[in-house]
C-alpha positions as CSV (number, residue, x, y, z in Angstrom):
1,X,0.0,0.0,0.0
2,X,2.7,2.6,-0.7
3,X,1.2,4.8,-3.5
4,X,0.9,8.2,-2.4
5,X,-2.6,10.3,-2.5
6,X,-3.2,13.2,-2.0
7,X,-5.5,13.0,1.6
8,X,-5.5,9.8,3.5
9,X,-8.7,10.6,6.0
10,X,-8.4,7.8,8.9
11,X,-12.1,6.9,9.6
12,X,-15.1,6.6,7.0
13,X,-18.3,7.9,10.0
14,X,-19.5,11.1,8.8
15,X,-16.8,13.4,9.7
16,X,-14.0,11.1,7.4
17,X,-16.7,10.7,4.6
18,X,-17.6,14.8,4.4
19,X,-13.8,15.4,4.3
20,X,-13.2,12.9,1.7
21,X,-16.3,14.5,-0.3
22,X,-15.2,17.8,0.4
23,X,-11.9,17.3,-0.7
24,X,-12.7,15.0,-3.2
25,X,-14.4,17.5,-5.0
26,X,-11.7,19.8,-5.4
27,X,-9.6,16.7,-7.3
28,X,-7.8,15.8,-5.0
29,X,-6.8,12.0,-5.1
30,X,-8.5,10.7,-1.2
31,X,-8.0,7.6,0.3
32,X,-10.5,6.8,3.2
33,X,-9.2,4.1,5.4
34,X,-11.7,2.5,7.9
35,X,-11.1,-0.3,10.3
36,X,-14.2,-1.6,10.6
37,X,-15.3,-4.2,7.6
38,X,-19.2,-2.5,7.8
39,X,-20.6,0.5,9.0
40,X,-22.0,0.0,12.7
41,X,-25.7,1.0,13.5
42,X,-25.7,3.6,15.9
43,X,-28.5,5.5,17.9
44,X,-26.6,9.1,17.2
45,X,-25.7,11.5,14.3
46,X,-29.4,11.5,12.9
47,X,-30.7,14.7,12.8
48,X,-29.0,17.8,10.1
49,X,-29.6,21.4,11.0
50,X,-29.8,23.8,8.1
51,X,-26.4,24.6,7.6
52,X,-25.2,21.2,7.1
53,X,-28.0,20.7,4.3
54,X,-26.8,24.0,2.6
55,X,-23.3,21.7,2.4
56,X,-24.6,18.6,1.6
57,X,-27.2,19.8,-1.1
58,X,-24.3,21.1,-2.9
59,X,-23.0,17.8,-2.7
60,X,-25.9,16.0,-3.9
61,X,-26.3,14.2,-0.2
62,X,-29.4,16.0,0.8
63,X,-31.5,14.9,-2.3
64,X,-30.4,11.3,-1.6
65,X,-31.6,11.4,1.7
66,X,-34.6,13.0,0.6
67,X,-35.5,10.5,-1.9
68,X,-34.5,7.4,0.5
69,X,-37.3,8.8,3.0
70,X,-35.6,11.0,5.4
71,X,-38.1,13.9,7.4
72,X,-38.2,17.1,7.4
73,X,-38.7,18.6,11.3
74,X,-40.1,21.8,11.7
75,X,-38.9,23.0,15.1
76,X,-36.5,22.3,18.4
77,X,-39.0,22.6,20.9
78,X,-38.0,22.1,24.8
79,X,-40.9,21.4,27.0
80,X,-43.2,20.6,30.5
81,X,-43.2,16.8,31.1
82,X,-46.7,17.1,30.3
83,X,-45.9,18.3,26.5
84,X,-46.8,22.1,27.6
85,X,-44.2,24.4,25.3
86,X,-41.6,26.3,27.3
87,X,-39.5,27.4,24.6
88,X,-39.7,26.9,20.9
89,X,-37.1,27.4,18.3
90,X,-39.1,27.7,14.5
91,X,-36.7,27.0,11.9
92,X,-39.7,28.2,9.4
93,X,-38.4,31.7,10.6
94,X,-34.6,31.5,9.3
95,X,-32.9,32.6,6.4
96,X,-32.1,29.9,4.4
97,X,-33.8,27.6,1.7
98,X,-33.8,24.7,3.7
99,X,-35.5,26.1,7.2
100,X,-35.9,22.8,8.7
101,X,-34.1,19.9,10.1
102,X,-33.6,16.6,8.5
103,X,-33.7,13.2,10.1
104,X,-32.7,10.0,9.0
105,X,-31.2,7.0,10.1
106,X,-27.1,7.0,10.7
107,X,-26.4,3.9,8.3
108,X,-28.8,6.2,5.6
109,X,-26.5,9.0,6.2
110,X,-23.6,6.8,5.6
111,X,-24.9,5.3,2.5
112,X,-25.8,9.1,1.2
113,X,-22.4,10.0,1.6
114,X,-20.8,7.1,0.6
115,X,-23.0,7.3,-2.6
116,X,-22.2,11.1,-3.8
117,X,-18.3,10.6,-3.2
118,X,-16.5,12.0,-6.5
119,X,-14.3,9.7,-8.5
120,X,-10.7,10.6,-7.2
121,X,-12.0,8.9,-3.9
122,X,-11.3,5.4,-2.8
123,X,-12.9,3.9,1.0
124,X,-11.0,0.5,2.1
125,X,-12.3,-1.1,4.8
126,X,-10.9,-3.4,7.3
127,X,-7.3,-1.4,7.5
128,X,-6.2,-0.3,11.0
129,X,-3.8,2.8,10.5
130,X,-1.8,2.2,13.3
131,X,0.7,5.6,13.8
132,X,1.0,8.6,11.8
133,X,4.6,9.1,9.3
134,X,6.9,11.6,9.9
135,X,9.4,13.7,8.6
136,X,10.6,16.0,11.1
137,X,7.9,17.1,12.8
138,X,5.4,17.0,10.1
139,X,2.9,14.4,9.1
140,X,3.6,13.0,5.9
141,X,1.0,9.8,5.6
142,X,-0.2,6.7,7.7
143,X,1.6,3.9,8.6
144,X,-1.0,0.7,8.1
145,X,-0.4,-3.3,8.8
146,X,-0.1,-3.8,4.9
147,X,2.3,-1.0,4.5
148,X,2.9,2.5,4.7
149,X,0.7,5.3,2.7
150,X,2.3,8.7,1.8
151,X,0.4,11.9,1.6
152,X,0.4,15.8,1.4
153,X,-2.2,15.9,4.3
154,X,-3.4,13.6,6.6
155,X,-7.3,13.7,8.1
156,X,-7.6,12.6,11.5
157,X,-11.5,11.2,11.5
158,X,-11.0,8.4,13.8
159,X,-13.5,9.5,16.4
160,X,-13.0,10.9,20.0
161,X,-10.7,8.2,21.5
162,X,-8.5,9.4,18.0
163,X,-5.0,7.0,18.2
164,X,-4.2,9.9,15.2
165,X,-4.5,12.8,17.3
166,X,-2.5,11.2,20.2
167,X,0.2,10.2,18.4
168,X,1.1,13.6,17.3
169,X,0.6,14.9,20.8
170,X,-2.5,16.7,20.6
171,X,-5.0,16.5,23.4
172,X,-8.3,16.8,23.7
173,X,-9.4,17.1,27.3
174,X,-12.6,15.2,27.7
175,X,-15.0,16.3,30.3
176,X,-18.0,13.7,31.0
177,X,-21.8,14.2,31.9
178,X,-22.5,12.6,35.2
179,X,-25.9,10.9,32.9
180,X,-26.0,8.7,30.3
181,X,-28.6,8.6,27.7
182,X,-30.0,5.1,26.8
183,X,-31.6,5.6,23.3
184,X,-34.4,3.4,21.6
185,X,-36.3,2.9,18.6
186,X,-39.7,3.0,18.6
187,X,-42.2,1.1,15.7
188,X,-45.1,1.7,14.7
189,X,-45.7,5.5,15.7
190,X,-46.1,7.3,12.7
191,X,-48.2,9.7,14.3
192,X,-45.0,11.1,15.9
193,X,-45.4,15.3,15.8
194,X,-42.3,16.9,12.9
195,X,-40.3,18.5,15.3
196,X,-37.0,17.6,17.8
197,X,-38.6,17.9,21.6
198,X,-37.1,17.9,24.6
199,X,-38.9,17.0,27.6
200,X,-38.0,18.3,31.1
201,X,-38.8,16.2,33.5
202,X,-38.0,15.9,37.1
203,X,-35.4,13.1,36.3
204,X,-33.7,14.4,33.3
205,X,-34.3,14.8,30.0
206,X,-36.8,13.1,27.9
207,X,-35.9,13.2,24.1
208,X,-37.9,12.4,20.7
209,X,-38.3,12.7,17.0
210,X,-39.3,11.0,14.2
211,X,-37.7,8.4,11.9
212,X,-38.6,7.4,8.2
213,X,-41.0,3.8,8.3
214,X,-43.3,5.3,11.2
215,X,-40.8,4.8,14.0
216,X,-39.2,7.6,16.2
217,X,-36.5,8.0,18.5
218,X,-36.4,8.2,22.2
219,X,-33.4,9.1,24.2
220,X,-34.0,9.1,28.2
221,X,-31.8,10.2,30.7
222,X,-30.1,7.8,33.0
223,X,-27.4,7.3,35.7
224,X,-24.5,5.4,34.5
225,X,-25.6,2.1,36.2
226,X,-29.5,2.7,36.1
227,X,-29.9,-0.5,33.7
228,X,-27.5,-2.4,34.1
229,X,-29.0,-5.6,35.5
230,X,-31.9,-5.3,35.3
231,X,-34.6,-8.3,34.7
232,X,-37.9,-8.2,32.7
233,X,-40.0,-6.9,35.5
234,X,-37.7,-4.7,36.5
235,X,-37.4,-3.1,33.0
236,X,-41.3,-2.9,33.1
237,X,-40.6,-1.0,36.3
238,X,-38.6,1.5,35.1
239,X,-39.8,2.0,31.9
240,X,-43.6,2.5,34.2
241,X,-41.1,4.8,36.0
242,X,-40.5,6.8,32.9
243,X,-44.0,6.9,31.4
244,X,-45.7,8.5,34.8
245,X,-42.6,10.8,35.1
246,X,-43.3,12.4,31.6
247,X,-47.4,12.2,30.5
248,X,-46.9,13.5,27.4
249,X,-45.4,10.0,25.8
250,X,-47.7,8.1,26.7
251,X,-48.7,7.8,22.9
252,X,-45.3,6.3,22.7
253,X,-46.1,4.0,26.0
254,X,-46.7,0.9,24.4
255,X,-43.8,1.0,21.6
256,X,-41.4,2.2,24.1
257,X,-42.4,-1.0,26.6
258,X,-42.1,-3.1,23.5
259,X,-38.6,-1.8,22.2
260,X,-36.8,-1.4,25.8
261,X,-34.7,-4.7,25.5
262,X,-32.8,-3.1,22.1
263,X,-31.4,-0.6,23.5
264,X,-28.4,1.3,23.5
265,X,-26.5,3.3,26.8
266,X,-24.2,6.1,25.8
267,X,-22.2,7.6,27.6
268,X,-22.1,11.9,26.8
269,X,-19.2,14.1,27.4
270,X,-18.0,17.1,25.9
271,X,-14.1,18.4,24.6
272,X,-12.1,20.6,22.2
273,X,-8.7,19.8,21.3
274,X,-6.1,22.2,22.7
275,X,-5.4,22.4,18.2
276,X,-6.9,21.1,15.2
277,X,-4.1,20.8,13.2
278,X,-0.5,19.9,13.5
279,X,2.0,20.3,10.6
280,X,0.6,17.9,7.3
281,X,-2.4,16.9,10.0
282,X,-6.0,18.4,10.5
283,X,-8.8,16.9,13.1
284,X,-12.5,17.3,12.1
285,X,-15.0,15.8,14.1
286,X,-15.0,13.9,17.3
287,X,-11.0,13.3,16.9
288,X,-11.3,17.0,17.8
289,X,-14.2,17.8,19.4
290,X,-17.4,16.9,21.5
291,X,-20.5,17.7,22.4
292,X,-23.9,16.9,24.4
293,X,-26.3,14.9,21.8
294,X,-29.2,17.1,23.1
295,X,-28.8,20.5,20.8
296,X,-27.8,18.3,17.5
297,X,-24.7,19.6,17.0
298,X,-21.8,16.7,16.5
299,X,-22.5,15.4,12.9
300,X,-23.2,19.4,11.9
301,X,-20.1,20.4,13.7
302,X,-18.4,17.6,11.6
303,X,-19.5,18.7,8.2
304,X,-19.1,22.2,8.6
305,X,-15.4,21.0,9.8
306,X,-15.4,19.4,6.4
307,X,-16.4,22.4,4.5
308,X,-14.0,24.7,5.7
309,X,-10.7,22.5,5.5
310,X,-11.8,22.6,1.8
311,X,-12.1,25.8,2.0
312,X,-8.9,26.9,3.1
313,X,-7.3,24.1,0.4
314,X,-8.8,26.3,-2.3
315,X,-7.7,29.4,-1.8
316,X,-4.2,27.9,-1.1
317,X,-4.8,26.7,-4.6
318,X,-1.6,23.9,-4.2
319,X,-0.7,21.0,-1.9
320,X,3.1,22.0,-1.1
321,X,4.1,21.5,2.3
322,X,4.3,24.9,3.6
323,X,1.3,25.9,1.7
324,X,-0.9,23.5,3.4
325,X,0.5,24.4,6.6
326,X,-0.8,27.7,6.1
327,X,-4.3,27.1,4.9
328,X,-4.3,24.5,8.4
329,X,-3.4,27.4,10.2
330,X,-6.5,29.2,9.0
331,X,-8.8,26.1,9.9
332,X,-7.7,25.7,13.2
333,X,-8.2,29.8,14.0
334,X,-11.5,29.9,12.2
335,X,-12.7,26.6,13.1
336,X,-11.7,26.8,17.2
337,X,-13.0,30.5,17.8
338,X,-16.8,28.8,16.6
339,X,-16.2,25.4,18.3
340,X,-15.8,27.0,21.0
341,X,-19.2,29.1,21.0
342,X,-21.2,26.5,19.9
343,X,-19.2,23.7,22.4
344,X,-20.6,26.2,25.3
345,X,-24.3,27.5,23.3
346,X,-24.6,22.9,23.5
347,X,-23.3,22.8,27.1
348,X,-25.9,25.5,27.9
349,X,-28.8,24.3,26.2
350,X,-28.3,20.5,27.6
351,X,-27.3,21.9,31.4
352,X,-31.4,23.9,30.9
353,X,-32.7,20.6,29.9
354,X,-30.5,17.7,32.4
355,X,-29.9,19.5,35.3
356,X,-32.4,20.4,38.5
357,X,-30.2,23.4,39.0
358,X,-32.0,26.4,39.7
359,X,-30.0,28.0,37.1
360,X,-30.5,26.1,34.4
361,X,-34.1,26.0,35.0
362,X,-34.0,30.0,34.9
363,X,-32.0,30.1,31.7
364,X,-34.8,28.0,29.6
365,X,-37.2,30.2,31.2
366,X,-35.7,33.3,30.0
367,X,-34.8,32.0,26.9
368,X,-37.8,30.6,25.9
369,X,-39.7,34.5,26.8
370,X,-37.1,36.4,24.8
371,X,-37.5,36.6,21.5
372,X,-34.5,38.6,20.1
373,X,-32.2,35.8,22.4
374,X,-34.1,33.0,21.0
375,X,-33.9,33.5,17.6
376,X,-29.7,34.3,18.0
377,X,-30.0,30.7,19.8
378,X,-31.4,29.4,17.2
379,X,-29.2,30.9,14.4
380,X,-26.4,29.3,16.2
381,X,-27.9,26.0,16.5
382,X,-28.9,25.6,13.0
383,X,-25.2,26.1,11.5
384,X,-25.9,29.1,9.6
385,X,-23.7,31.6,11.7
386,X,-22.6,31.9,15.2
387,X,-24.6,34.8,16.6
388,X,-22.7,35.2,20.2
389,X,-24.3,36.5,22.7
390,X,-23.1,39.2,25.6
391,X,-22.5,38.9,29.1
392,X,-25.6,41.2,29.7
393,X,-27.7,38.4,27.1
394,X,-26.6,35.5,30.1
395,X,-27.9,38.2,32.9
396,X,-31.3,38.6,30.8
397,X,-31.8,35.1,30.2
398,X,-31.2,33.8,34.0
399,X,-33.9,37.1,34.6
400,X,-31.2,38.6,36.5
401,X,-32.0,41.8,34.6
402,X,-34.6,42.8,32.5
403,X,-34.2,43.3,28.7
404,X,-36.1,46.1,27.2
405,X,-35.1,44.4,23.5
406,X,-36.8,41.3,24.4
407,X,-39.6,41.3,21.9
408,X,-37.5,43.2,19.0
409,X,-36.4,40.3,16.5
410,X,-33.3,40.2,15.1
411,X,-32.8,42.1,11.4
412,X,-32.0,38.9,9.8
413,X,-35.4,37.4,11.1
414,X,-38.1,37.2,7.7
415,X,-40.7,39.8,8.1
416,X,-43.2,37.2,8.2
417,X,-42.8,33.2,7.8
418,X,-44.7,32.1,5.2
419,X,-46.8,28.9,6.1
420,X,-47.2,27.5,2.6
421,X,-43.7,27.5,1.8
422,X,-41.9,27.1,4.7
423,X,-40.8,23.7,3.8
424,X,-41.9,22.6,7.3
425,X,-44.3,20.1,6.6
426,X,-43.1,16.1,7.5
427,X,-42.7,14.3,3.9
């Protein structure tokens, strides 16, 4: 194996296969190398915000999705146990041609990726890259069990345990949730509402949406041993537990009794690498950063990872050495500076929804009743633009201080949303 490519991207989950299309697409020869022999089902990385579709339509991805079934959802909503709204983000509102989420199954996203992957890219499964090459102190390929690859730049994609990242001495300081989440797939529920909601509950958040085939999703909050062990009638127990601490699923009661044996416990932490790049070497997705599941943010913060390294490629407009180091410069500045913002808008939104803390509790409230904060939220959280917001914003969103702005919309706010063409509906 000791032709040399252009990119060898280590990992073929979404964050490897939107750099290899990406990069692919600006004709660069890529090899993808995955260690796995066949993509593993998953219970995460299934819903798109509308930035990510603005990337992946000009791929061709979202189309494919679209035509193999995938839904549009028309709003994040967090809300009462009993279903009651509390706060309501309406992607119908934004400024985009895609104002909705999409959600599909991981393996579909996969498969959509795979499928729209230009010509100059090659995936081979089964290969374990096991260390990085070097020439000084730069990257220059992977070395792999069958031989060694040369390349101009290596992609570190191999998730958030990255053996990649480590061996070039980058660290990624990993901070966990004291929760899990145990997720589940639901059947026969295709009366499922089109949005993402988050339920607040006394114990922890309660999270659903819908999946193509009249199924949905259900994530639940848990403590890290909360399942483990547990016998039929103590799973009816506790999934009886869930039901009467959250009313408003119980039109998912009898789907989620039937589906709580297949299930999957994972654990949640958040982390940004201390640097995204090293000399020949860029990080996108987990192998660089993490985040709480509950805003939707990893797979989006993975593609948009995807678009900008290609970005910064093209206007380098070569692959020399020091030419590449330069553009990875760029990447890691503009990348980190937004990680960052949307690593803590995640950590916020997920501490409103997990934790009892008066705080937190405050925070949704006052988001939820500000307009002007809300939609800058939700701007954030759809990838089309960080919108940061000021010390004085945290202060009117805990209610700390009043905001005299609070019902003035921001100027990039439509005048008016336009219900027949909002694109909200669920295909």
């Amino acid at each position: 194996m000791s032709a040399r490519h252009d990119v060898v991207v280590c990992g073929a989950g979404v964050a490897g296969l939107a750099a290899a299309c990406a990069l692919g697409r600006l004709g660069h020869r890529v090899l993808v190398l995955e260690k796995r022999p066949a993509p593993q089902p998953v219970a995460k990385g299934e819903v798109l915000q509308p930035g990510s579709l603005a990337v992946l339509r000009e791929w061709g991805v979202a189309d494919r999705l679209e035509r193999a079934g995938a839904l549009r959802l028309s709003k994040l909503v967090a809300r009462a146990a009993d279903g009651r709204p509390r706060m309501v983000l309406d992607y119908g509102r934004l400024p985009t041609e895609q104002p909705w989420l999409l959600a599909h199954d991981y393996p579909a996203i996969l498969a959509a990726l795979a499928d729209a992957l230009p010509p100059g890219v090659e995936v081979r499964r089964g290969v374990v890259v096991r260390e990085p090459l070097r020439t000084g102190d730069r990257v220059t390929g992977v070395r792999c069990d069958d031989g060694d690859v040369p390349a101009s730049l290596v992609v570190a994609a191999d998730g958030i345990s990255s053996r990649v990242r480590r061996a070039v001495g980058l660290t990624a300081p990993r901070q966990d949730y004291p929760h899990r989440l145990a997720a589940f797939e639901l059947d026969g529920v295709a009366e499922v509402e089109p949005d993402f909601s988050a339920y607040v509950t006394e114990n922890g958040l309660r999270l659903r949406y819908p999946l193509p085939g009249g199924r949905a999703r259900l994530y639940v909050q848990v403590g890290p041993d909360e399942l483990r062990g547990l016998d039929a009638t103590g799973l009816r127990r506790w999934t009886d537990r869930v039901l009467d601490g959250c009313p408003a699923l119980a039109p998912l009661a009898e789907a989620f009794r039937a589906g709580a044996r297949d299930r999957q416990v994972l654990p949640v932490s958040r982390s940004l690498a201390a640097a995204l790049t090293a000399p020949g070497l860029a990080l996108v997705g987990e192998s660089g950063h993490s985040v709480h599941p509950m805003a939707a943010q990893g797979m989006n913060s993975a593609i948009a990872d995807a678009h900008q390294l290609a970005a910064v490629l093209r206007q380098g407009g070569s692959l020399a050495a020091d030419v590449v180091d330069h553009a990875l410069g760029r990447y890691d500045a503009a990348r980190r500076r937004d990680l960052r913002h949307i690593g803590r808008t995640s950590h916020n939104a997920a501490r409103m929804i997990t934790s009892r803390s008066w705080v937190g509790r405050r925070a949704l409230t006052g988001t939820g009743g500000n307009d002007r904060i809300r939609h800058e939220v939700m701007h954030t959280m759809s990838g089309l633009g960080v919108r940061r917001l000021t010390p004085l914003d945290r202060l009117h969103q805990l209610g700390v201080l009043p905001d005299p702005r609070s019902g003035l919309l921001p100027a990039w706010v439509p005048a008016a949303p336009d219900p027949a063409g909002s694109g909200a509906a669920n295909r």
